[in-house]
N, CA, C and O atoms as a Tripos MOL2 file, in Angstrom:
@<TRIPOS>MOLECULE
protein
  272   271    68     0     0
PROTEIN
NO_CHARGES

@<TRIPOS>ATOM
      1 N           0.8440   -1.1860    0.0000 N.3       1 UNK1
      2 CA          0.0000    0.0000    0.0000 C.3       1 UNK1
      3 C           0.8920    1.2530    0.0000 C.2       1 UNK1
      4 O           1.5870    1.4190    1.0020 O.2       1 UNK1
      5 N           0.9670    2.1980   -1.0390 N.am      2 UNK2
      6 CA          1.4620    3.7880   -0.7850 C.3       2 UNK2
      7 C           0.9240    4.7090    0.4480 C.2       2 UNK2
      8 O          -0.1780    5.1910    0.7090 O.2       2 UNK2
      9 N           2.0930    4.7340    1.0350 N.am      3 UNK3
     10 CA          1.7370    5.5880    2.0130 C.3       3 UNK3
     11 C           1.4600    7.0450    1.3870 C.2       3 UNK3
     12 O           2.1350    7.4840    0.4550 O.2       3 UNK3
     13 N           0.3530    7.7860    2.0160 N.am      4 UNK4
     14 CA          0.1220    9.1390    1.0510 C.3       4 UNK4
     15 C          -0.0160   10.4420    2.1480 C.2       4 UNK4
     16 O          -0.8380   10.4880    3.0630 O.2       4 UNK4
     17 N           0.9170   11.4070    1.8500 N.am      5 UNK5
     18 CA          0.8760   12.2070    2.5940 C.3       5 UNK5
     19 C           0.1390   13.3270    2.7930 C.2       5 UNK5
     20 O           0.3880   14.2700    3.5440 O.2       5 UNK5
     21 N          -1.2380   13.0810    1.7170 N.am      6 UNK6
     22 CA         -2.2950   13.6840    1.9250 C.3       6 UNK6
     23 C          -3.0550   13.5930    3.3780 C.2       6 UNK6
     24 O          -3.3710   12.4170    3.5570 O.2       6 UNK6
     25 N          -3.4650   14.4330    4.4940 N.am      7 UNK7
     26 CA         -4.1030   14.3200    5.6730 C.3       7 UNK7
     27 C          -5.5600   14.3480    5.2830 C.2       7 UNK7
     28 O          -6.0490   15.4310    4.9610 O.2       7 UNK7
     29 N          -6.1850   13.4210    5.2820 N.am      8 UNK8
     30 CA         -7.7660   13.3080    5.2610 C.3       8 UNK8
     31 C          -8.4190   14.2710    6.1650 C.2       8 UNK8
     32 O          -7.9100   14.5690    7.2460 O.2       8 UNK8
     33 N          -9.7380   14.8550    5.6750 N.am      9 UNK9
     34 CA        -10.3770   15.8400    6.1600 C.3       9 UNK9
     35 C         -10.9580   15.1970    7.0140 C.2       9 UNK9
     36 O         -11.4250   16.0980    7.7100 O.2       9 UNK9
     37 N         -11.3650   13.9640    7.6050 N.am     10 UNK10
     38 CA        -11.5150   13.8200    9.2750 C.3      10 UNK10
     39 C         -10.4440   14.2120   10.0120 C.2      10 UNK10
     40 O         -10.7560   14.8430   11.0220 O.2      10 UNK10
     41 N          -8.8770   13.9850    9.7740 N.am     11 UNK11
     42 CA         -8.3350   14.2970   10.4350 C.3      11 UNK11
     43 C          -7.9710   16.0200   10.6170 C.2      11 UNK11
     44 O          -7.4630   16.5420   11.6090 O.2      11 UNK11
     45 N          -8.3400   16.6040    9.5220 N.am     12 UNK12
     46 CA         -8.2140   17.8320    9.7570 C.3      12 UNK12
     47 C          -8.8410   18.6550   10.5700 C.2      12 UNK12
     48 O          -8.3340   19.6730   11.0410 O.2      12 UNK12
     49 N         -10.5080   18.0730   10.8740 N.am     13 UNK13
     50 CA        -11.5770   18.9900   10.8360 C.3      13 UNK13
     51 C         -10.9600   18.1260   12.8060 C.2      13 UNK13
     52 O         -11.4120   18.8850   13.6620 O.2      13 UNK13
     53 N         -10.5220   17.4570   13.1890 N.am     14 UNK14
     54 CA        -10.3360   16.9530   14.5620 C.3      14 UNK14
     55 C          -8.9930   17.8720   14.7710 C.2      14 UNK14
     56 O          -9.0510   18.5810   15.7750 O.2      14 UNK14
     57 N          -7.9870   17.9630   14.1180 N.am     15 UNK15
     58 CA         -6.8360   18.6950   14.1550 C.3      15 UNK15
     59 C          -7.4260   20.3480   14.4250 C.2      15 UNK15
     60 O          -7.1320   21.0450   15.3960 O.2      15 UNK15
     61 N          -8.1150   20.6420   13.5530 N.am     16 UNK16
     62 CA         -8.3570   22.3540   13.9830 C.3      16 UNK16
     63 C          -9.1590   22.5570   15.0430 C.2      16 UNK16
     64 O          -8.9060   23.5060   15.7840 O.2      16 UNK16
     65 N         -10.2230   21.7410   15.2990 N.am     17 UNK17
     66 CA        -11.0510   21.9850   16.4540 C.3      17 UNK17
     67 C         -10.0070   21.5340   18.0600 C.2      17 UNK17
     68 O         -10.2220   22.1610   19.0980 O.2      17 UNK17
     69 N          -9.1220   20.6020   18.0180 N.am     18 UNK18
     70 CA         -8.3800   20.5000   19.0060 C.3      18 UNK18
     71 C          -7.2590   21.9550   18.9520 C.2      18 UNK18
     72 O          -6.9490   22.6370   19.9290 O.2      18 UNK18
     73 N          -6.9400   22.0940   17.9670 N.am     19 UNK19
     74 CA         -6.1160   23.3310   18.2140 C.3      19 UNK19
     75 C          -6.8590   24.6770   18.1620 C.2      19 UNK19
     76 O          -6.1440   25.6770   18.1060 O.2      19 UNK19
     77 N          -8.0880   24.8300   18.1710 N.am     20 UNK20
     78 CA         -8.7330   25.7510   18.4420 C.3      20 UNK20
     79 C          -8.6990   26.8400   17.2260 C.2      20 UNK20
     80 O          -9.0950   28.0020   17.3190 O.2      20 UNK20
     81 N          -8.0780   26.1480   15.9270 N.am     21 UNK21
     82 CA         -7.8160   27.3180   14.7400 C.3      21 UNK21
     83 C          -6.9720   28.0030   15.2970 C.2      21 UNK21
     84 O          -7.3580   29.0890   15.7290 O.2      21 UNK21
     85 N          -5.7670   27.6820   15.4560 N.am     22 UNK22
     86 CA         -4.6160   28.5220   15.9830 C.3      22 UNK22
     87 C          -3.4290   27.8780   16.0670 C.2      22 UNK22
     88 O          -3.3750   26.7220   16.4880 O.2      22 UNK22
     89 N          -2.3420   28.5590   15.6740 N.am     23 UNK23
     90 CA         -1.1440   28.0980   15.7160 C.3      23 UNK23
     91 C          -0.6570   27.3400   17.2350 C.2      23 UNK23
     92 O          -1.3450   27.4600   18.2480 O.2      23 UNK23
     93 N           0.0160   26.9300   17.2170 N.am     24 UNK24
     94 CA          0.2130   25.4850   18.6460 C.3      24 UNK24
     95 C           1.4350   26.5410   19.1960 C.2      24 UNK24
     96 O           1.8200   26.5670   20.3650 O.2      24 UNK24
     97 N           1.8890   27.2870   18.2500 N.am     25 UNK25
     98 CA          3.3510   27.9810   18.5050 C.3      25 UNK25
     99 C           3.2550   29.6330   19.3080 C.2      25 UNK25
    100 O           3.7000   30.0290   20.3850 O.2      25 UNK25
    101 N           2.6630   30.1450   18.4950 N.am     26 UNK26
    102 CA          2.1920   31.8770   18.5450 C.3      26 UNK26
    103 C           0.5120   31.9000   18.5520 C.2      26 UNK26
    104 O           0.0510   33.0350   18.4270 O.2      26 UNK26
    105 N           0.0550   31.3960   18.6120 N.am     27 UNK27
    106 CA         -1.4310   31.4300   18.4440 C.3      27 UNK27
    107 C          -1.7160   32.3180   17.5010 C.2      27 UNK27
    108 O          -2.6160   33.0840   17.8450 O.2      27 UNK27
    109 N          -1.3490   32.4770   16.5920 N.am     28 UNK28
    110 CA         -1.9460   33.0560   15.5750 C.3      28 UNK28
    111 C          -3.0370   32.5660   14.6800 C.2      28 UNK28
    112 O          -2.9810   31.3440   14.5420 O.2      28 UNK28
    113 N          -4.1330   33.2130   13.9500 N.am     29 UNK29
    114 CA         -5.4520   32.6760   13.1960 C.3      29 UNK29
    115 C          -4.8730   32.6270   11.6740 C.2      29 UNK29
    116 O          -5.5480   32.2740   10.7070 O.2      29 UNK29
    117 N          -3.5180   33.0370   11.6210 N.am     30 UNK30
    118 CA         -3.7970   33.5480   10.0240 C.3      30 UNK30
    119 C          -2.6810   32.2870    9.1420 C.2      30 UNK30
    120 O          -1.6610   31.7190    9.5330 O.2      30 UNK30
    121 N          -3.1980   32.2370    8.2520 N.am     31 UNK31
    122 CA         -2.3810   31.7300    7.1240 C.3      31 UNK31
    123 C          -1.7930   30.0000    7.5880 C.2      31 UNK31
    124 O          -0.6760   29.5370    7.3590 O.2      31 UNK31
    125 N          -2.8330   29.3880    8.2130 N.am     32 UNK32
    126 CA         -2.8700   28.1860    8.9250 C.3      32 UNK32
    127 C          -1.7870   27.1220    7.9390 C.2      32 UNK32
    128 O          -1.6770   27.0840    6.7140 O.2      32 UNK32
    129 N          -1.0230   26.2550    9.0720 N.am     33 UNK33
    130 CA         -0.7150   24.9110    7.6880 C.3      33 UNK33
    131 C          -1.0990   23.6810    8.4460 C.2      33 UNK33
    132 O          -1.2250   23.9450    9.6420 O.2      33 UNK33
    133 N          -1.2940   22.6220    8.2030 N.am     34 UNK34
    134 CA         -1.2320   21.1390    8.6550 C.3      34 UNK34
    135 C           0.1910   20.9080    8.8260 C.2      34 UNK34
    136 O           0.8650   20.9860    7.7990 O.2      34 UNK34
    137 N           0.7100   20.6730    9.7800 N.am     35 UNK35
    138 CA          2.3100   20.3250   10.2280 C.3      35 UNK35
    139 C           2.3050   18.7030   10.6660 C.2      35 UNK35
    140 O           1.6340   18.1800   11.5550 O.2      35 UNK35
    141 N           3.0030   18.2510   10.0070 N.am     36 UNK36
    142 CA          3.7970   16.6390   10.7430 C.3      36 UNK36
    143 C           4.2510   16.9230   12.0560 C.2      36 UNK36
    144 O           5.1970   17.7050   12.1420 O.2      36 UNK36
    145 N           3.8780   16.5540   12.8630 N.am     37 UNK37
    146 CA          4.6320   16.6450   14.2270 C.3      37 UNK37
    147 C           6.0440   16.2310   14.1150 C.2      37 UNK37
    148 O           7.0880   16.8830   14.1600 O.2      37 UNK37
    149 N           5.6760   14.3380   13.8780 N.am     38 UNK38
    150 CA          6.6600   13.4730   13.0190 C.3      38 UNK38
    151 C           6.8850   13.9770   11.7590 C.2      38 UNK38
    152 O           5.7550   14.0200   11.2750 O.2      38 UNK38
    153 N           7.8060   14.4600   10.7820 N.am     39 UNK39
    154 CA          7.5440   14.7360    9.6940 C.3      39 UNK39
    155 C           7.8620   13.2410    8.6200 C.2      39 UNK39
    156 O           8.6990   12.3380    8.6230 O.2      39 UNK39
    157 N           6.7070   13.6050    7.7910 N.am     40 UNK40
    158 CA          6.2400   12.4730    6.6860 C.3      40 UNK40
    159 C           7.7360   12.1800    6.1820 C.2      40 UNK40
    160 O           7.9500   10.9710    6.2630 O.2      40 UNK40
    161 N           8.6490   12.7670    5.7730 N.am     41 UNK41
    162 CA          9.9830   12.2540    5.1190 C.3      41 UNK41
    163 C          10.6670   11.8870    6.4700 C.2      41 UNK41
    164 O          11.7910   11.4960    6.1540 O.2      41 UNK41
    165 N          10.5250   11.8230    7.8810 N.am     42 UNK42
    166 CA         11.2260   11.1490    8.5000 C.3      42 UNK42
    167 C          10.2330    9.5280    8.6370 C.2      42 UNK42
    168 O          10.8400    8.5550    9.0870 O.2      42 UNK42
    169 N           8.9780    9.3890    8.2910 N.am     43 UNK43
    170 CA          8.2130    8.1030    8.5960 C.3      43 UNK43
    171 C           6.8910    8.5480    9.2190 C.2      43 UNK43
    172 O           6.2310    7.5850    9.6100 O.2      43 UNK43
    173 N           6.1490   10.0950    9.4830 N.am     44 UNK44
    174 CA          5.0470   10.2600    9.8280 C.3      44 UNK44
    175 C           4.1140   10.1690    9.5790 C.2      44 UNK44
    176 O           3.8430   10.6450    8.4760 O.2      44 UNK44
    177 N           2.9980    9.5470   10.3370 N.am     45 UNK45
    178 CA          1.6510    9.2710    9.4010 C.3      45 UNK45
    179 C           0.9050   10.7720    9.5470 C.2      45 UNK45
    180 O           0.8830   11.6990   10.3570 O.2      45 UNK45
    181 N           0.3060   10.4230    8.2500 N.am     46 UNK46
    182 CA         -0.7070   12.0490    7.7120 C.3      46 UNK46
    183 C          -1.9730   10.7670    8.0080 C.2      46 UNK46
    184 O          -2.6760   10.6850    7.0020 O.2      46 UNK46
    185 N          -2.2060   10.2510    8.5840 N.am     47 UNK47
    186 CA         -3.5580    9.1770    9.5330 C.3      47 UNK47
    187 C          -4.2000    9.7990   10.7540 C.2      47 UNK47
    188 O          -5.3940   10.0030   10.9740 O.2      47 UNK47
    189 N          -2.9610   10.0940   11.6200 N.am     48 UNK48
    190 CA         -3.6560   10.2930   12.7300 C.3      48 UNK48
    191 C          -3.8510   11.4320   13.0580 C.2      48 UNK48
    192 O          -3.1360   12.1600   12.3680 O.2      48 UNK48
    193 N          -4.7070   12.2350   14.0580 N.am     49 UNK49
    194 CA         -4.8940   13.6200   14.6910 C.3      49 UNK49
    195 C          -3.4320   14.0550   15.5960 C.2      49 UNK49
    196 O          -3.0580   15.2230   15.7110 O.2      49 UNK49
    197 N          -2.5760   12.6430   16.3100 N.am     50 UNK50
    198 CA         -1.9040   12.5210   17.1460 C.3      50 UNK50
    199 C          -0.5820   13.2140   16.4410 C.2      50 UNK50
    200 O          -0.0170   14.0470   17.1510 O.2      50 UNK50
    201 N          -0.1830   13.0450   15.5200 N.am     51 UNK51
    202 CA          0.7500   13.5930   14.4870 C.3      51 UNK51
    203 C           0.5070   14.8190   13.6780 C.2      51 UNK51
    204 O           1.2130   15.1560   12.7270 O.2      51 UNK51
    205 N          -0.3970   15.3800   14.0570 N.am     52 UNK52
    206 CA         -0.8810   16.8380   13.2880 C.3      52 UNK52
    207 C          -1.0210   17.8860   13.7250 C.2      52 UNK52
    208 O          -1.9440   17.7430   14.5270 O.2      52 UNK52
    209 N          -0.6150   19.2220   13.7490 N.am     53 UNK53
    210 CA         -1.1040   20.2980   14.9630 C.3      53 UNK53
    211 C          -1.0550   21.3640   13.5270 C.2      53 UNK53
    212 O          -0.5150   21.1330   12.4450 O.2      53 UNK53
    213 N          -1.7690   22.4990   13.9350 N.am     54 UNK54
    214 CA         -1.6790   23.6820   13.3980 C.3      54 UNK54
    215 C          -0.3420   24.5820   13.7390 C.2      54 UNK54
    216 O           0.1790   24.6680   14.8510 O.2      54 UNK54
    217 N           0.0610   25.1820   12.6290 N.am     55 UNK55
    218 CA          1.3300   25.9310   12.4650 C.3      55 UNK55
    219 C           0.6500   27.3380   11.2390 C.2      55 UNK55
    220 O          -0.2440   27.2280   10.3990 O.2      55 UNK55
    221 N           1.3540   28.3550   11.5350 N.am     56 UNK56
    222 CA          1.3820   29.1870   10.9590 C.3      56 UNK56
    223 C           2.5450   29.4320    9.8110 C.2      56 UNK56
    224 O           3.7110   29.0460    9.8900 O.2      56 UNK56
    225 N           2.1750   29.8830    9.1450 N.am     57 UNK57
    226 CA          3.3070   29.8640    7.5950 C.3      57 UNK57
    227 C           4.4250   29.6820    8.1480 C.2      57 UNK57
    228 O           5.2560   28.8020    7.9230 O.2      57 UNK57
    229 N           4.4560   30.8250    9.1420 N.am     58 UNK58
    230 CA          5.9660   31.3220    9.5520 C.3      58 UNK58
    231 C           6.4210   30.4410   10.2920 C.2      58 UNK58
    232 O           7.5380   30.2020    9.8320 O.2      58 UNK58
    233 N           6.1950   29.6170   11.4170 N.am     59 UNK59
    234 CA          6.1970   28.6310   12.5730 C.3      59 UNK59
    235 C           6.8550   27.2650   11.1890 C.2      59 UNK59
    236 O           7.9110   26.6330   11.1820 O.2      59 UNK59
    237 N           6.0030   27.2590   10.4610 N.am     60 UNK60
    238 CA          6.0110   25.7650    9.6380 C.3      60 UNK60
    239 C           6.9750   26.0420    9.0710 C.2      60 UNK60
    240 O           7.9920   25.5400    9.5490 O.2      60 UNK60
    241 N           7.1770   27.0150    7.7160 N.am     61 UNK61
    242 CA          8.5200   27.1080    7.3860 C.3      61 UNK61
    243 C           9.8510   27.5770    7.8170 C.2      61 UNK61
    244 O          10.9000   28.0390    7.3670 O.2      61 UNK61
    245 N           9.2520   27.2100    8.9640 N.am     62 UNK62
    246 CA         10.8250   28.2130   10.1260 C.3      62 UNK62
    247 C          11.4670   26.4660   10.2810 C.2      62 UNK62
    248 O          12.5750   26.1450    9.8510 O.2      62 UNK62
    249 N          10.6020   25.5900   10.9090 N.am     63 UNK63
    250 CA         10.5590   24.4890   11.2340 C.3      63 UNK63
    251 C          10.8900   23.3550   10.0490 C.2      63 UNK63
    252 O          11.3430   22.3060   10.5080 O.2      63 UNK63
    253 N          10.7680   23.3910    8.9110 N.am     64 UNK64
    254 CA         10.9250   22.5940    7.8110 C.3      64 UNK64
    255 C          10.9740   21.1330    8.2580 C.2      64 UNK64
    256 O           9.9050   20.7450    8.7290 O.2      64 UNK64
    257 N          12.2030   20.0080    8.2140 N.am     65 UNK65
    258 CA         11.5760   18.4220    8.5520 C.3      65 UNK65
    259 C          12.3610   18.5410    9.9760 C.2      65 UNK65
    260 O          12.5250   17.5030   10.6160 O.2      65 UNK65
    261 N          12.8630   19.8100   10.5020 N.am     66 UNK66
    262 CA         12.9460   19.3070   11.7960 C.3      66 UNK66
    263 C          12.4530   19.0460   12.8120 C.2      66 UNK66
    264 O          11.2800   19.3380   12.5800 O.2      66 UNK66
    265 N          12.5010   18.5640   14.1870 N.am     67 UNK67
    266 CA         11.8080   18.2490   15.2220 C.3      67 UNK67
    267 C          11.8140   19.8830   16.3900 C.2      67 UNK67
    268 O          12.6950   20.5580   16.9230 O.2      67 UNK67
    269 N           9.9840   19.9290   16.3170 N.am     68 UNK68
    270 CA         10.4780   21.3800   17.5390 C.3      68 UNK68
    271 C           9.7000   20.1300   18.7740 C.2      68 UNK68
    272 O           9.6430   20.4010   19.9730 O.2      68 UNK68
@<TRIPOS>BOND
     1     1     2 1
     2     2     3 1
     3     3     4 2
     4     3     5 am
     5     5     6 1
     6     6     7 1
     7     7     8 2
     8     7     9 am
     9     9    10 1
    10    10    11 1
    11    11    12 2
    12    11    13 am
    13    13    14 1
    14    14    15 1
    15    15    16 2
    16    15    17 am
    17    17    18 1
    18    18    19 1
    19    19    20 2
    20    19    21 am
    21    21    22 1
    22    22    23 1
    23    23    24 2
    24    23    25 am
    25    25    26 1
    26    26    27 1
    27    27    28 2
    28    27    29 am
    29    29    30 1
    30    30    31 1
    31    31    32 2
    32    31    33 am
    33    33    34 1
    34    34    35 1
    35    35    36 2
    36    35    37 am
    37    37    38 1
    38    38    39 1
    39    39    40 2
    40    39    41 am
    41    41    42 1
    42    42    43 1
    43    43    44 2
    44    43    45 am
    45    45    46 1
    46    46    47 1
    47    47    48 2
    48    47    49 am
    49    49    50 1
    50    50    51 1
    51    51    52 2
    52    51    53 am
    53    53    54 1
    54    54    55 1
    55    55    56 2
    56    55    57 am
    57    57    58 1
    58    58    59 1
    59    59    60 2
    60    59    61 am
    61    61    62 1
    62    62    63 1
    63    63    64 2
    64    63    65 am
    65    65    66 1
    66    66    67 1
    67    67    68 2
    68    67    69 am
    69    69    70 1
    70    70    71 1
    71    71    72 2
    72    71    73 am
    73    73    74 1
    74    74    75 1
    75    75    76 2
    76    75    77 am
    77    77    78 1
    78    78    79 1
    79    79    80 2
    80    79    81 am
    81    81    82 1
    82    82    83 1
    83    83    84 2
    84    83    85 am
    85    85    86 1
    86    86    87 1
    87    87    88 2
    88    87    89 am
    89    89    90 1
    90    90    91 1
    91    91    92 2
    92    91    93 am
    93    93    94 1
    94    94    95 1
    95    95    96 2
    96    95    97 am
    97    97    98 1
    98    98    99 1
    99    99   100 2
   100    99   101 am
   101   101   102 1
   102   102   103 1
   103   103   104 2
   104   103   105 am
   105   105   106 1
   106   106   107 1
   107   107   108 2
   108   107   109 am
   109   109   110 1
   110   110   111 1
   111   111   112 2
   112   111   113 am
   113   113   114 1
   114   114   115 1
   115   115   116 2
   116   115   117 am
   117   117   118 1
   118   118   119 1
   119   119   120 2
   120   119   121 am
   121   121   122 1
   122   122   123 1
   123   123   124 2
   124   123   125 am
   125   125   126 1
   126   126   127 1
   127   127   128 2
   128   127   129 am
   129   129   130 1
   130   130   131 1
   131   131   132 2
   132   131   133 am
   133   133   134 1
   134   134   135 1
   135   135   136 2
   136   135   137 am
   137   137   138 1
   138   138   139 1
   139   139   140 2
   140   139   141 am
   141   141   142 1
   142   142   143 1
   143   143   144 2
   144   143   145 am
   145   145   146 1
   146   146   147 1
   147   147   148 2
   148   147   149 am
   149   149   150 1
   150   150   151 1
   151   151   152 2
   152   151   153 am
   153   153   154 1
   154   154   155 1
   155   155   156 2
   156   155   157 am
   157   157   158 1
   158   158   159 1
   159   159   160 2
   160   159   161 am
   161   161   162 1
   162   162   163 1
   163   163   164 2
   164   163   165 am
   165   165   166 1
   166   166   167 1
   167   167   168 2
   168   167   169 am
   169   169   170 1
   170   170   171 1
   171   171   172 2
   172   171   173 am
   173   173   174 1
   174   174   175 1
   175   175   176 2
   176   175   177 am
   177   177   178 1
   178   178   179 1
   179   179   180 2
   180   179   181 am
   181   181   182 1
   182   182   183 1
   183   183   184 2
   184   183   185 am
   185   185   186 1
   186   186   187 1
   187   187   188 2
   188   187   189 am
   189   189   190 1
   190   190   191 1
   191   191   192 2
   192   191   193 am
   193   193   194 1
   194   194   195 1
   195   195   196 2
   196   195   197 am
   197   197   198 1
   198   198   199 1
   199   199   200 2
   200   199   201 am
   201   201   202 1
   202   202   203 1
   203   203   204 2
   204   203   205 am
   205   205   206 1
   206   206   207 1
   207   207   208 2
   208   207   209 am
   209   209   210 1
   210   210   211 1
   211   211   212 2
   212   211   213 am
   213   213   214 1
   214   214   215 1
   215   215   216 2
   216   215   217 am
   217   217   218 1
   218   218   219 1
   219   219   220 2
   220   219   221 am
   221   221   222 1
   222   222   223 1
   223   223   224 2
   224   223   225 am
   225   225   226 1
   226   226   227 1
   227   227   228 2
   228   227   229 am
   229   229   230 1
   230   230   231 1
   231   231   232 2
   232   231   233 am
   233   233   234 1
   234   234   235 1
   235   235   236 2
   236   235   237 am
   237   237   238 1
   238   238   239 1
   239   239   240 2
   240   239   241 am
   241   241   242 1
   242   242   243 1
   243   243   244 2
   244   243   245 am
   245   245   246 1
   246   246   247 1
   247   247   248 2
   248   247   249 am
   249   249   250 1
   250   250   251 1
   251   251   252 2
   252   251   253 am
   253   253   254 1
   254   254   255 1
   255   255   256 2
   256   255   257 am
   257   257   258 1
   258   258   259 1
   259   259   260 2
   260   259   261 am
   261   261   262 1
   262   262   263 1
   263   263   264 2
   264   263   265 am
   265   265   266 1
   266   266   267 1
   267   267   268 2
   268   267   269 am
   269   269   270 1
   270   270   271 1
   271   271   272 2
@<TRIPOS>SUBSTRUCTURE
     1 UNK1         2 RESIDUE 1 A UNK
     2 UNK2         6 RESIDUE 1 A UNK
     3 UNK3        10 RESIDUE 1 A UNK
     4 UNK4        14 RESIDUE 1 A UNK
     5 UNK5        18 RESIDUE 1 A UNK
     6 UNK6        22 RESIDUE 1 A UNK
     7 UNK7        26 RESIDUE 1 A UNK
     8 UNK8        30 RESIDUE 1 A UNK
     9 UNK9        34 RESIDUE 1 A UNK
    10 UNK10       38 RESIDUE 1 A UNK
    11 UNK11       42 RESIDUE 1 A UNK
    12 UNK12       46 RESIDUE 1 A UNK
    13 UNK13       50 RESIDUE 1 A UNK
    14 UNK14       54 RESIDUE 1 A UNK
    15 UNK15       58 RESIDUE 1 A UNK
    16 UNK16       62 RESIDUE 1 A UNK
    17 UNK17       66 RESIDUE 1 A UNK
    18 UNK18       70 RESIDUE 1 A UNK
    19 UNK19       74 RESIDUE 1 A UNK
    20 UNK20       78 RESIDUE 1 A UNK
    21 UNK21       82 RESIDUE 1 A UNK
    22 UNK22       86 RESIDUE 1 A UNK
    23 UNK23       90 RESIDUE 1 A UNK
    24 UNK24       94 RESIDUE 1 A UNK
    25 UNK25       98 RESIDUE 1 A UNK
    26 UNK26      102 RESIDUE 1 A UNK
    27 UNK27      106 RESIDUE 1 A UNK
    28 UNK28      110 RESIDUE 1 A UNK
    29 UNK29      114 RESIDUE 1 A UNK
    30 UNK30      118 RESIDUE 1 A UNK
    31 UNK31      122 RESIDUE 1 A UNK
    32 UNK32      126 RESIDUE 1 A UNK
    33 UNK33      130 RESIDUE 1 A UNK
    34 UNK34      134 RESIDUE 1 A UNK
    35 UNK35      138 RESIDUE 1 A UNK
    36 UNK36      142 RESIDUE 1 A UNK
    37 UNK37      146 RESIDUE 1 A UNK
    38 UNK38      150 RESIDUE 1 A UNK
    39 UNK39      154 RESIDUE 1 A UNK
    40 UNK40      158 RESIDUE 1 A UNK
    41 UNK41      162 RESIDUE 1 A UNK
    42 UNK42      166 RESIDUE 1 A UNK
    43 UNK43      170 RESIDUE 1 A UNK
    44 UNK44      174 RESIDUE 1 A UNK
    45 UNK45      178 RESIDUE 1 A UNK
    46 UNK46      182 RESIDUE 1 A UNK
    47 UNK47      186 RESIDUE 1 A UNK
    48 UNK48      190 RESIDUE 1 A UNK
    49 UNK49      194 RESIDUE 1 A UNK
    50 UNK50      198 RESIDUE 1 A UNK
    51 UNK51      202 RESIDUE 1 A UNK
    52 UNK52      206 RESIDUE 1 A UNK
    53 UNK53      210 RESIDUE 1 A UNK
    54 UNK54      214 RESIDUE 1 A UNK
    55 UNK55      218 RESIDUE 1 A UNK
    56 UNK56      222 RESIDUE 1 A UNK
    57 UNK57      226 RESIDUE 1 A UNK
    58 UNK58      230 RESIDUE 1 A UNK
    59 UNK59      234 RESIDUE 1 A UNK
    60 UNK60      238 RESIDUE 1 A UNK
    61 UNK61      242 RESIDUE 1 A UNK
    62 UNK62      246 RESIDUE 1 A UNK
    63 UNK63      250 RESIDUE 1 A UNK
    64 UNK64      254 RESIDUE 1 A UNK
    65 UNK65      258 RESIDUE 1 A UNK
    66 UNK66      262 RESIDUE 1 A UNK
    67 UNK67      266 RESIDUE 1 A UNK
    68 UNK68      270 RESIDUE 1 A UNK
């Protein structure tokens, strides 16, 4: 089976309501991303809620495949 690093919209719509629509980092509302906790090129699943948090542009691409 291909693992696919598309995050299914159950897991999204559980991902934003746990993070309250806000960055996990700065709490910011704006310019939201889906972040790998685990990131997908180290082995992360885009499956679970447990591996997903909200990040802001800036937070996410500050962060790229490293671990915060």
């Amino acid at each position: 089976m291909l693992h696919n690093r598309q995050i299914p919209g159950e897991v999204q719509k559980e991902v934003y309501e746990r993070d309250m629509g806000k960055c996990r980092i700065c709490g910011s509302s704006d310019n939201l991303h889906f972040d790998h906790i685990l990131p997908f090129s180290k082995g992360g699943s885009s499956k679970v809620a447990s591996n997903i948090q909200l990040l802001c542009a800036r937070h996410n691409l500050k962060k790229g495949a490293k671990f915060i």
